[in-house]
PDB file with one MODEL, atoms N, CA, C and O in Angstrom:
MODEL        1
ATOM      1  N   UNK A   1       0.845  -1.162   0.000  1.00  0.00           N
ATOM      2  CA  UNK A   1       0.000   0.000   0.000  1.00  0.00           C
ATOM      3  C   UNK A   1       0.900   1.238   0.000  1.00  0.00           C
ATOM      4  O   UNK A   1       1.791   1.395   0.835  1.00  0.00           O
ATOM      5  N   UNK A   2       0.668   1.969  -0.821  1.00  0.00           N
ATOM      6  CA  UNK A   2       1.940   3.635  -0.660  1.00  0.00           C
ATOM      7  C   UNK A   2       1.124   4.230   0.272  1.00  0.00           C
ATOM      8  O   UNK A   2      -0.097   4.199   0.427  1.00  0.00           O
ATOM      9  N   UNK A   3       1.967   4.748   0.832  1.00  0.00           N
ATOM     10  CA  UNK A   3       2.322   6.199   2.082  1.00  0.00           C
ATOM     11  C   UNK A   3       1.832   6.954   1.112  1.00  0.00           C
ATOM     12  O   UNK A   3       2.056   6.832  -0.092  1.00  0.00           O
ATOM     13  N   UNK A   4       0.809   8.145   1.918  1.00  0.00           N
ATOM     14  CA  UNK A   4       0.094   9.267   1.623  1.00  0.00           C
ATOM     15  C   UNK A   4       0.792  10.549   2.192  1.00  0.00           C
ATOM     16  O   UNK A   4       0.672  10.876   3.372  1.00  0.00           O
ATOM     17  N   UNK A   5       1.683  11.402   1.091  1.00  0.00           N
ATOM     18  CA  UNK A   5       2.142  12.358   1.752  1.00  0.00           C
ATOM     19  C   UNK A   5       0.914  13.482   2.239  1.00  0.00           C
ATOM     20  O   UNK A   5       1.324  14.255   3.105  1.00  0.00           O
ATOM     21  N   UNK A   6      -0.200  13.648   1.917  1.00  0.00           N
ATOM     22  CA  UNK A   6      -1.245  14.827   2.385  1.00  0.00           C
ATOM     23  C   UNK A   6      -2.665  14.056   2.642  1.00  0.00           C
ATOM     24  O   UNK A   6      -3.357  13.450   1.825  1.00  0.00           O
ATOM     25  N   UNK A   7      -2.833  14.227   3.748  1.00  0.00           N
ATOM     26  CA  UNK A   7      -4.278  13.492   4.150  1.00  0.00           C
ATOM     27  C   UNK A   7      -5.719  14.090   3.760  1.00  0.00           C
ATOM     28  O   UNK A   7      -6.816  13.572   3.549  1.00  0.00           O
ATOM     29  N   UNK A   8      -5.088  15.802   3.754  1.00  0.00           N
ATOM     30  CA  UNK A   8      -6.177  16.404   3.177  1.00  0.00           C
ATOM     31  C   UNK A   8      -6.428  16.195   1.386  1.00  0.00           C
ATOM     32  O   UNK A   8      -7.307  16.919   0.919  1.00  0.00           O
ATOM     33  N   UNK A   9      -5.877  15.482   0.640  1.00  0.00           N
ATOM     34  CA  UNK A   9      -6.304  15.257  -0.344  1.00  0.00           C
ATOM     35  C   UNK A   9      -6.925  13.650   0.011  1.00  0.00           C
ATOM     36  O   UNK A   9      -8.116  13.929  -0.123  1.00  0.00           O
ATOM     37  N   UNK A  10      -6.923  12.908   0.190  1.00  0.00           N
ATOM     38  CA  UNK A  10      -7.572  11.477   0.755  1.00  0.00           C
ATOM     39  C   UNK A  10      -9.165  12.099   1.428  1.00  0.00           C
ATOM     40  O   UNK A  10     -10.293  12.117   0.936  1.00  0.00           O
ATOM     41  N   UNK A  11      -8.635  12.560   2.734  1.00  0.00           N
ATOM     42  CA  UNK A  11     -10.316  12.952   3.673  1.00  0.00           C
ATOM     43  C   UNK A  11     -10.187  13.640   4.573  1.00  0.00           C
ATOM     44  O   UNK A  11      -9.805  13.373   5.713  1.00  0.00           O
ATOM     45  N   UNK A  12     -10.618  14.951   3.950  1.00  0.00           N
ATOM     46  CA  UNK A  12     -10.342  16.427   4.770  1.00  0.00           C
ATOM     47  C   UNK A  12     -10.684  16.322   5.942  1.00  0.00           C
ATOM     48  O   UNK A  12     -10.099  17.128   6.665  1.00  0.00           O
ATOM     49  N   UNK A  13     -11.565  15.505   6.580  1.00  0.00           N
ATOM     50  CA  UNK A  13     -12.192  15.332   7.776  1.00  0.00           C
ATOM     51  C   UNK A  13     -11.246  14.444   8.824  1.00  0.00           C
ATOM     52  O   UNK A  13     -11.485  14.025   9.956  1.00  0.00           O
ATOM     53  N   UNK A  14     -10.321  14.357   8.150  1.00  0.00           N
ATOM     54  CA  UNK A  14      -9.224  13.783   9.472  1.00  0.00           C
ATOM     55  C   UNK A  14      -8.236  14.378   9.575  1.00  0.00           C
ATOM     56  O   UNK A  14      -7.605  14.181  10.613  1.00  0.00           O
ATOM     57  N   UNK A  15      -7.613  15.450   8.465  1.00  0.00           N
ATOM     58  CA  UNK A  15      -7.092  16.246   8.725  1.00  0.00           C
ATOM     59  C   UNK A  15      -6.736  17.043  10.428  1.00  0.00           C
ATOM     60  O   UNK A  15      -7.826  17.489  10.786  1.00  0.00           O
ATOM     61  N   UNK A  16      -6.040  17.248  11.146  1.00  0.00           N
ATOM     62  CA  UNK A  16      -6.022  17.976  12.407  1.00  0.00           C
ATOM     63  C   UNK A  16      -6.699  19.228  11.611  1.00  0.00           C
ATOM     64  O   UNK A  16      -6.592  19.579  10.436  1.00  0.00           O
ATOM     65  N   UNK A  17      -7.603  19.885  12.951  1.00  0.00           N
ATOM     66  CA  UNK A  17      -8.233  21.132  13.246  1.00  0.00           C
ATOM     67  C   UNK A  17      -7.434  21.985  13.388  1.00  0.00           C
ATOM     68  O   UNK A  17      -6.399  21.586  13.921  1.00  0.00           O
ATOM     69  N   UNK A  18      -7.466  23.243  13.083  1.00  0.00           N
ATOM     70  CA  UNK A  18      -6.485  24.704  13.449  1.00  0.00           C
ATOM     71  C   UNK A  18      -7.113  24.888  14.694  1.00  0.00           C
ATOM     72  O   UNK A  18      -8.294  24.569  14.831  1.00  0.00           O
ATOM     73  N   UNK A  19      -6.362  25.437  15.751  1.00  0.00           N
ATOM     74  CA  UNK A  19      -6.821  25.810  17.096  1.00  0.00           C
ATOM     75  C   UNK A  19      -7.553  27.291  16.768  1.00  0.00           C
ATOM     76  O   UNK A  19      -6.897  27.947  15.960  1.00  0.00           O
ATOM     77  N   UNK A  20      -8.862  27.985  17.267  1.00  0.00           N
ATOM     78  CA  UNK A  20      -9.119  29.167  17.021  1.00  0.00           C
ATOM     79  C   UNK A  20      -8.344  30.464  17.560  1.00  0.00           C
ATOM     80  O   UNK A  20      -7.766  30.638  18.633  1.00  0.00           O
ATOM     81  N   UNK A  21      -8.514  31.272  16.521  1.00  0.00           N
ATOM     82  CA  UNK A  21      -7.497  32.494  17.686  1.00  0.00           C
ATOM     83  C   UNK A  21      -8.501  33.190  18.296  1.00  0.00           C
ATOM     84  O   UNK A  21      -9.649  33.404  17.905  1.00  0.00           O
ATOM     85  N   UNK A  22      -7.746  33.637  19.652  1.00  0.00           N
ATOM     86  CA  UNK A  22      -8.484  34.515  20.496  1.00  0.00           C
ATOM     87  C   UNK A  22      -8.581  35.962  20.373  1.00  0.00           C
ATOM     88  O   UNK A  22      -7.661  36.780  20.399  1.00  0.00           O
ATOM     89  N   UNK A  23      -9.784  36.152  20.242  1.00  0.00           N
ATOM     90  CA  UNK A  23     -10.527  37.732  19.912  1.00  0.00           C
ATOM     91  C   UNK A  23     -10.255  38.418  21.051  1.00  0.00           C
ATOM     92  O   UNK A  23      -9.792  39.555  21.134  1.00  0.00           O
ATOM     93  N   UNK A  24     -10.485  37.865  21.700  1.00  0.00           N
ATOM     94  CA  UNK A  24     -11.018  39.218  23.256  1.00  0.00           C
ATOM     95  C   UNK A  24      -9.472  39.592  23.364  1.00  0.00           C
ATOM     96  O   UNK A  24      -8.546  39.107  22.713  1.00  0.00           O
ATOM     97  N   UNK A  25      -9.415  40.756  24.528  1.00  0.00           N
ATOM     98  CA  UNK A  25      -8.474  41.045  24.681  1.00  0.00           C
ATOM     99  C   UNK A  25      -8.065  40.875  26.506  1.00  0.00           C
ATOM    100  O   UNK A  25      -8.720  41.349  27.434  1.00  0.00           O
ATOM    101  N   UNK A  26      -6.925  40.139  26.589  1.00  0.00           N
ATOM    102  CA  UNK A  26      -6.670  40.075  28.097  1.00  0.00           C
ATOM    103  C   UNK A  26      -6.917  41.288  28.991  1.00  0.00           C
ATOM    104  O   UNK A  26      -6.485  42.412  28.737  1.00  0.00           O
ATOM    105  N   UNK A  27      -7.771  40.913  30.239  1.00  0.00           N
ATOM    106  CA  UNK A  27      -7.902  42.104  31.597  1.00  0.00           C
ATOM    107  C   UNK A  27      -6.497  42.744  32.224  1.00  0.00           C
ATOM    108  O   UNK A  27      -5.643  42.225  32.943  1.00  0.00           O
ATOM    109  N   UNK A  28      -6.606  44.144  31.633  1.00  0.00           N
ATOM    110  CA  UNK A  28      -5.669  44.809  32.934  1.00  0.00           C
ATOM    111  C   UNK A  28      -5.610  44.593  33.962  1.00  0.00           C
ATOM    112  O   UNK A  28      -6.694  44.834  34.493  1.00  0.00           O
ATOM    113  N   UNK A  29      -5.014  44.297  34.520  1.00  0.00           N
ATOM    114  CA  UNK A  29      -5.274  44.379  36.841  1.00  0.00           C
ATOM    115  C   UNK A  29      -4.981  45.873  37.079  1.00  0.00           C
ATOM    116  O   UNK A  29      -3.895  46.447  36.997  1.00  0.00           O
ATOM    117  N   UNK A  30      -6.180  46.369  37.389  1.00  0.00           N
ATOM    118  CA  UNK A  30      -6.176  47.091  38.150  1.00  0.00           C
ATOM    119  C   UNK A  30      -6.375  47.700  39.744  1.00  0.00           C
ATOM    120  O   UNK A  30      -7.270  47.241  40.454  1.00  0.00           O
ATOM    121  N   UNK A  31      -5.772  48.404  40.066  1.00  0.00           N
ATOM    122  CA  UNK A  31      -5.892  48.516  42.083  1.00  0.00           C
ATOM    123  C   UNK A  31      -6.889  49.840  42.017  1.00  0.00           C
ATOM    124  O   UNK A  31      -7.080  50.853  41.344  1.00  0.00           O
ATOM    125  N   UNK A  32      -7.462  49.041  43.335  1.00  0.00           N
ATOM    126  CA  UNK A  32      -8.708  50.105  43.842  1.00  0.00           C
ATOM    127  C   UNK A  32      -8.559  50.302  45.108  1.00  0.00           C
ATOM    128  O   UNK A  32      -8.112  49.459  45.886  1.00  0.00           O
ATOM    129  N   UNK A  33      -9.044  51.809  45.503  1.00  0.00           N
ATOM    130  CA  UNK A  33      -8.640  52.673  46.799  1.00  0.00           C
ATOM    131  C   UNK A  33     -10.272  51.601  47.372  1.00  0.00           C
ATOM    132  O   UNK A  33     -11.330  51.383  46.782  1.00  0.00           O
ATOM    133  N   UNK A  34      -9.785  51.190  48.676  1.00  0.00           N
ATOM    134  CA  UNK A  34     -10.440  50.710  49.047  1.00  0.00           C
ATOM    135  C   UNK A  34     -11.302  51.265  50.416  1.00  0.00           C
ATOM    136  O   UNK A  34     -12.496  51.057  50.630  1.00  0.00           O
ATOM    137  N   UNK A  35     -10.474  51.932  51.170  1.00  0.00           N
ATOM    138  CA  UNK A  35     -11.258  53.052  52.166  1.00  0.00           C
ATOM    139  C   UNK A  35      -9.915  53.381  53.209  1.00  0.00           C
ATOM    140  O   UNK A  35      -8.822  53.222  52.665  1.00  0.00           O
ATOM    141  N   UNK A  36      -9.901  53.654  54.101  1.00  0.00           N
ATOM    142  CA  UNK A  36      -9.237  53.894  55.571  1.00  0.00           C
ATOM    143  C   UNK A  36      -9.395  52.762  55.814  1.00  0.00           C
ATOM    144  O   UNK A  36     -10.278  52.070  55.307  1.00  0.00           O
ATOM    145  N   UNK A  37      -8.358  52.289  56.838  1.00  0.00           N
ATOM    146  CA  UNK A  37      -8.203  51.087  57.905  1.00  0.00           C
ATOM    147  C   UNK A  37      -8.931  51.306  59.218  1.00  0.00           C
ATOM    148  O   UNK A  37      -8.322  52.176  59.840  1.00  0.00           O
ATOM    149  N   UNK A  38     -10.103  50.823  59.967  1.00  0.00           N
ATOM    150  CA  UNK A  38     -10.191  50.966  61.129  1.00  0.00           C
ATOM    151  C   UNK A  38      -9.820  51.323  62.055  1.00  0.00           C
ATOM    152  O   UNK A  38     -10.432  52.061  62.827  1.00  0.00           O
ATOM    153  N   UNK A  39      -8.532  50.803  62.224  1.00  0.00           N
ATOM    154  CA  UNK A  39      -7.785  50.191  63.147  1.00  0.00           C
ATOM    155  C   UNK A  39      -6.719  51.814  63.294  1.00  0.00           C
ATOM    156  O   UNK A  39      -6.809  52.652  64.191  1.00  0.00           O
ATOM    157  N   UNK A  40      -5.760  51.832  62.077  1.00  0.00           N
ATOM    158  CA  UNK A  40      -4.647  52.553  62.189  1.00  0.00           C
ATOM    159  C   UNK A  40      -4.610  53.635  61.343  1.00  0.00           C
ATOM    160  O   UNK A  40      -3.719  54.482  61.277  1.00  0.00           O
ATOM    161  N   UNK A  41      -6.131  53.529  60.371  1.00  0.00           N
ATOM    162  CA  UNK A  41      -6.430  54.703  59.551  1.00  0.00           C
ATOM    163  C   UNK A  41      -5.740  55.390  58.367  1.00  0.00           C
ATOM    164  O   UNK A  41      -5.982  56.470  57.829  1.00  0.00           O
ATOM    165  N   UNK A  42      -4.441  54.086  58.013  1.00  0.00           N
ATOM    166  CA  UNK A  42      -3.953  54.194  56.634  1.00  0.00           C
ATOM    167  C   UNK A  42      -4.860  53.681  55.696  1.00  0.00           C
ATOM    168  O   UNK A  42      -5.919  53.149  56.032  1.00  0.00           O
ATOM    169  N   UNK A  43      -4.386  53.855  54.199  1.00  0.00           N
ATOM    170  CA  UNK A  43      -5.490  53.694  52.816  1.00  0.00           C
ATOM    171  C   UNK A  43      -5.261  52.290  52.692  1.00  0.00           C
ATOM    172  O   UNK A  43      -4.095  51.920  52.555  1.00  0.00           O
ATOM    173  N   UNK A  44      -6.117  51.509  52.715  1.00  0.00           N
ATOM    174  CA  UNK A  44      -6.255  50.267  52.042  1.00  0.00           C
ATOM    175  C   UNK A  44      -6.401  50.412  50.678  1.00  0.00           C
ATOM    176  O   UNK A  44      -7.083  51.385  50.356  1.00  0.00           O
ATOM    177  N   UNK A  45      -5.904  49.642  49.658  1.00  0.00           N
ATOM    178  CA  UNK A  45      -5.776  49.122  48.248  1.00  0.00           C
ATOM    179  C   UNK A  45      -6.261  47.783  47.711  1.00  0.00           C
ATOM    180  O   UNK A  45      -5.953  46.735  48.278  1.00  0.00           O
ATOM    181  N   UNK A  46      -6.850  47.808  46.862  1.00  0.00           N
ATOM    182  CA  UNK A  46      -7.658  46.359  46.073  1.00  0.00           C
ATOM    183  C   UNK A  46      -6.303  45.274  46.723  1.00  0.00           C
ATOM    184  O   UNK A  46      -6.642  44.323  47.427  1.00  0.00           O
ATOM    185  N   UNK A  47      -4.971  45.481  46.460  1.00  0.00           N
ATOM    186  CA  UNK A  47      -3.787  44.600  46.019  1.00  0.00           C
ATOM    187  C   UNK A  47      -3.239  44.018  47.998  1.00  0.00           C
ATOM    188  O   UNK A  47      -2.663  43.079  48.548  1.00  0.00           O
ATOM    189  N   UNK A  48      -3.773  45.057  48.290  1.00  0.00           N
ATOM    190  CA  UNK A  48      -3.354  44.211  50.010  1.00  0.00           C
ATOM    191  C   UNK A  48      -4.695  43.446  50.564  1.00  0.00           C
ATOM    192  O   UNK A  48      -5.876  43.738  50.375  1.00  0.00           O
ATOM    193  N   UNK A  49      -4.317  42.743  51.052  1.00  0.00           N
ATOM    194  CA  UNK A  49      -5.252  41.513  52.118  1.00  0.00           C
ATOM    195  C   UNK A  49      -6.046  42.296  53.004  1.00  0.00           C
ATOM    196  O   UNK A  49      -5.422  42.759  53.959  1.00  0.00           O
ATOM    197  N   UNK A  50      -7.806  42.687  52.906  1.00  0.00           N
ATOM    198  CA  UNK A  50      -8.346  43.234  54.043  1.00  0.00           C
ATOM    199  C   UNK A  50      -9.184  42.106  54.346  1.00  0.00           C
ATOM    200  O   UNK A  50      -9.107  40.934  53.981  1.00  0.00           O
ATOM    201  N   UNK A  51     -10.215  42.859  55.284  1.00  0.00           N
ATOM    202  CA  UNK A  51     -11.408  42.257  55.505  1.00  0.00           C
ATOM    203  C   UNK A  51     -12.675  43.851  55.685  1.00  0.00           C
ATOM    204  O   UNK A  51     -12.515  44.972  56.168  1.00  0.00           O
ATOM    205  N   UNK A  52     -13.485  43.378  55.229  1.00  0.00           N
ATOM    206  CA  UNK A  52     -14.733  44.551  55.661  1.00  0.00           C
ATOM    207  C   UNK A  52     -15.833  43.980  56.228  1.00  0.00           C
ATOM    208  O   UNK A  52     -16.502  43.181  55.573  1.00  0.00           O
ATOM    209  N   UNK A  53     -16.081  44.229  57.191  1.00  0.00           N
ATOM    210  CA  UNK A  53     -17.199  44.075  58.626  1.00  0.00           C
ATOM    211  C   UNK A  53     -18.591  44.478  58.004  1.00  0.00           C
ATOM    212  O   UNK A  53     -18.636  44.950  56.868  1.00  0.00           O
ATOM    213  N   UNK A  54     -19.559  44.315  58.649  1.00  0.00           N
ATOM    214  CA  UNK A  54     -21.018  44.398  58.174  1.00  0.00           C
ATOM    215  C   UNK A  54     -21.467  46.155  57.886  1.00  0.00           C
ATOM    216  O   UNK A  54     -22.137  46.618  56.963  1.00  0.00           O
ATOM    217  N   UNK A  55     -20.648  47.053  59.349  1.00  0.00           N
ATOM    218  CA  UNK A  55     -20.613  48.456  58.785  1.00  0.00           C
ATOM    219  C   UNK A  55     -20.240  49.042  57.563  1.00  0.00           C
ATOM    220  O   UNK A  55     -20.517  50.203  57.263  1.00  0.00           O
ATOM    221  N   UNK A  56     -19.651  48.302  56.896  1.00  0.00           N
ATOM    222  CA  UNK A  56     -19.052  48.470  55.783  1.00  0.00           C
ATOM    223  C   UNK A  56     -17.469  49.302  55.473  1.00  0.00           C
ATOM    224  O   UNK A  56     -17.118  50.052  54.563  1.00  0.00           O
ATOM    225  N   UNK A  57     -16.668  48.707  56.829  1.00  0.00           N
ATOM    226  CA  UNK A  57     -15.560  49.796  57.514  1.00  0.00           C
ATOM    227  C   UNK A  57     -14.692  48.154  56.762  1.00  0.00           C
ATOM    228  O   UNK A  57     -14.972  46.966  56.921  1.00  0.00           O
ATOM    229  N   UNK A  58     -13.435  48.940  55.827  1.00  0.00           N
ATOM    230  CA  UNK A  58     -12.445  48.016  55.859  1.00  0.00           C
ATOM    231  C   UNK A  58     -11.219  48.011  57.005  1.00  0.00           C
ATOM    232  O   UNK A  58     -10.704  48.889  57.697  1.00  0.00           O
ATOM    233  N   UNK A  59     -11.090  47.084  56.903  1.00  0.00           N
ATOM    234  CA  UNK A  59      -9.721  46.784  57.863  1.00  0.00           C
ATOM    235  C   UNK A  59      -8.581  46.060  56.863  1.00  0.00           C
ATOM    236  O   UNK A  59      -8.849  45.383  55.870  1.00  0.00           O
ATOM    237  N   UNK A  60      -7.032  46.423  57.456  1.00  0.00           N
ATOM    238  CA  UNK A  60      -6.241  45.724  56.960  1.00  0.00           C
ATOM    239  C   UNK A  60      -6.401  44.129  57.711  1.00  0.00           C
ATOM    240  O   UNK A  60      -6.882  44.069  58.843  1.00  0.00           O
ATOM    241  N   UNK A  61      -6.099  43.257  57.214  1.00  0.00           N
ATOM    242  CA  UNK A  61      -6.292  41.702  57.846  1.00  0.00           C
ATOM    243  C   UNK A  61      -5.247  41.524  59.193  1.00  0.00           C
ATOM    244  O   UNK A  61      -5.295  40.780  60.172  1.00  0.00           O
ATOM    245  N   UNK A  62      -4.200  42.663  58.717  1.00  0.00           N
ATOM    246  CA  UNK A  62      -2.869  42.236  60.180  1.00  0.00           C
ATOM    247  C   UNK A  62      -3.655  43.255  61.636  1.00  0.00           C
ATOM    248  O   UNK A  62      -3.730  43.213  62.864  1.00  0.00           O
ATOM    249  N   UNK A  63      -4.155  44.187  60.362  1.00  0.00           N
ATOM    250  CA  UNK A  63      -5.041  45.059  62.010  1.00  0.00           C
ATOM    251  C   UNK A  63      -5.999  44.247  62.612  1.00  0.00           C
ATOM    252  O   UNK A  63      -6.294  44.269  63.807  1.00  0.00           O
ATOM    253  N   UNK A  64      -6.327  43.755  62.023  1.00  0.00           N
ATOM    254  CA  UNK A  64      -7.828  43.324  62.408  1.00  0.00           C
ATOM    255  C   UNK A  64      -7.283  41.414  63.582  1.00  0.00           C
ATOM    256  O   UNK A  64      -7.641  40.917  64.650  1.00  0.00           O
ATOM    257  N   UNK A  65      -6.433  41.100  62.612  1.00  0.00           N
ATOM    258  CA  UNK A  65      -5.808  39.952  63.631  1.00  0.00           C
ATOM    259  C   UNK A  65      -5.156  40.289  65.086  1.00  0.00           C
ATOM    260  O   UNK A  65      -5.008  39.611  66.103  1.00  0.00           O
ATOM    261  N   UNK A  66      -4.818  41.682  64.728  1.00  0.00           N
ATOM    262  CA  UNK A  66      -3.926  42.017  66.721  1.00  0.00           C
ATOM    263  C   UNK A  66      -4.772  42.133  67.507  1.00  0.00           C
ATOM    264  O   UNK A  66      -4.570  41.811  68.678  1.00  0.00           O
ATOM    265  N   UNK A  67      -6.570  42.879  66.873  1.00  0.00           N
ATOM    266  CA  UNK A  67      -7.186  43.277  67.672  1.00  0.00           C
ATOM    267  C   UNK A  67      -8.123  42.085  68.129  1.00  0.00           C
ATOM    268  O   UNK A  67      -9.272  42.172  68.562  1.00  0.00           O
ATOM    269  N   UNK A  68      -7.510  41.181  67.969  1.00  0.00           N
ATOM    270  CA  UNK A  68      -9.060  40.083  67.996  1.00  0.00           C
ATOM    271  C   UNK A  68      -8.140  39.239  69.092  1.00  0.00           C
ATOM    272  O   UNK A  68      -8.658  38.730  70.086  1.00  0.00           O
ATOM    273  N   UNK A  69      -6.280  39.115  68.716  1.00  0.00           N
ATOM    274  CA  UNK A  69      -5.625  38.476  69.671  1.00  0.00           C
ATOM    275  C   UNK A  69      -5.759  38.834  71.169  1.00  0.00           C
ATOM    276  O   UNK A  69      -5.784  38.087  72.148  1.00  0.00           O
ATOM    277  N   UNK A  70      -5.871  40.711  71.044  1.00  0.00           N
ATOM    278  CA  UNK A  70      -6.302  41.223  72.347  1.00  0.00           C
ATOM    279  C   UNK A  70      -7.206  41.059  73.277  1.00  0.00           C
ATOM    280  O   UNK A  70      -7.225  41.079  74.508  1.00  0.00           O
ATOM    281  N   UNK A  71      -8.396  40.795  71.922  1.00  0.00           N
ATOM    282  CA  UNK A  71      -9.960  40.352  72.300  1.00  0.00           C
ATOM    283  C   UNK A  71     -10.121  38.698  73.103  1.00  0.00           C
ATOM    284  O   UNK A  71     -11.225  38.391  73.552  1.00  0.00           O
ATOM    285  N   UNK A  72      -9.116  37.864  73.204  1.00  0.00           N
ATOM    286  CA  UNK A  72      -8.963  36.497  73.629  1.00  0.00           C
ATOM    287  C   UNK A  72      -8.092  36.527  74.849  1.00  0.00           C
ATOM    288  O   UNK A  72      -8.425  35.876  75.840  1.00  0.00           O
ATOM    289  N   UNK A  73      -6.783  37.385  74.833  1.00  0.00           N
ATOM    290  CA  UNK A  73      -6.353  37.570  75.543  1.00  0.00           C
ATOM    291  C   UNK A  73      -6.585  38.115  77.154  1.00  0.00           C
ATOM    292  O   UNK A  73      -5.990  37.873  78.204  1.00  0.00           O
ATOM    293  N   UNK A  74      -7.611  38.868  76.847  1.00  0.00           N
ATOM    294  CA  UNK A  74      -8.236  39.188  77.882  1.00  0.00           C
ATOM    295  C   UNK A  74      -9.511  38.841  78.411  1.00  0.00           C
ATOM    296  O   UNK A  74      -9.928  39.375  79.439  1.00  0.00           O
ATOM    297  N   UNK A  75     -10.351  37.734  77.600  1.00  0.00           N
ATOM    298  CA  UNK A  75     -11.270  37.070  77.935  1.00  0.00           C
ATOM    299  C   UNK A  75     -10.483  35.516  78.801  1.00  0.00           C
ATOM    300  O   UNK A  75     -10.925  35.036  79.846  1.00  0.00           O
ATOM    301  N   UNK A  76      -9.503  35.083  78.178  1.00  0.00           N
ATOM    302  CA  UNK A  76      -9.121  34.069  78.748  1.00  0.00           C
ATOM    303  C   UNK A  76      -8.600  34.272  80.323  1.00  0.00           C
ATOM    304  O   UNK A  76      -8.526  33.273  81.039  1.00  0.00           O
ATOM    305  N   UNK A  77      -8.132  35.979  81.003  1.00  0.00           N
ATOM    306  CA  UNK A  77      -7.897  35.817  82.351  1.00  0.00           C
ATOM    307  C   UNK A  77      -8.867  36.498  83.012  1.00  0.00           C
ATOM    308  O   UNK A  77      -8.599  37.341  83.869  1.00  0.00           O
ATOM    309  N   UNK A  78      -9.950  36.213  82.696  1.00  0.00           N
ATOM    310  CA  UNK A  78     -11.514  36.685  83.239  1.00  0.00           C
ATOM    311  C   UNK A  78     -11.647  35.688  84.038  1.00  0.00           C
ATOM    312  O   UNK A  78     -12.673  35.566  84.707  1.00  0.00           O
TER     313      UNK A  78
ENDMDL
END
């Protein structure tokens, strides 16, 4: 039997598929002013680790962890 140098002349349908190219265009990252810190009242940014409470007050996550260590600390010698 001879070797077929082009498959697309035999049966286009087994030919490999072209992968599609991509239209859209990749998302910028952008940072967002996120409010004051609770705690120590510097600017929080989209790009650092907070948390925001039900008031709708952000905190940085390291503020918000000292004040909660305090919060145990002094319940535990009650």
């Amino acid at each position: 039997m001879p070797r077929v140098k082009n498959w697309k002349e035999i049966s286009p349908h087994i030919a490999p598929q072209k992968k599609a190219k991509k239209t859209w265009g990749r998302k910028i990252h952008e940072t967002y002013d996120v409010g004051d810190c609770k705690y120590c009242n510097k600017d929080i940014d989209s790009d650092m680790s907070f948390v925001v409470f039900a008031t709708k007050e952000p905190a940085h996550f390291r503020c918000y962890q000292k004040d909660y260590e305090k919060e145990n600390r002094k319940n535990i010698y009650l």
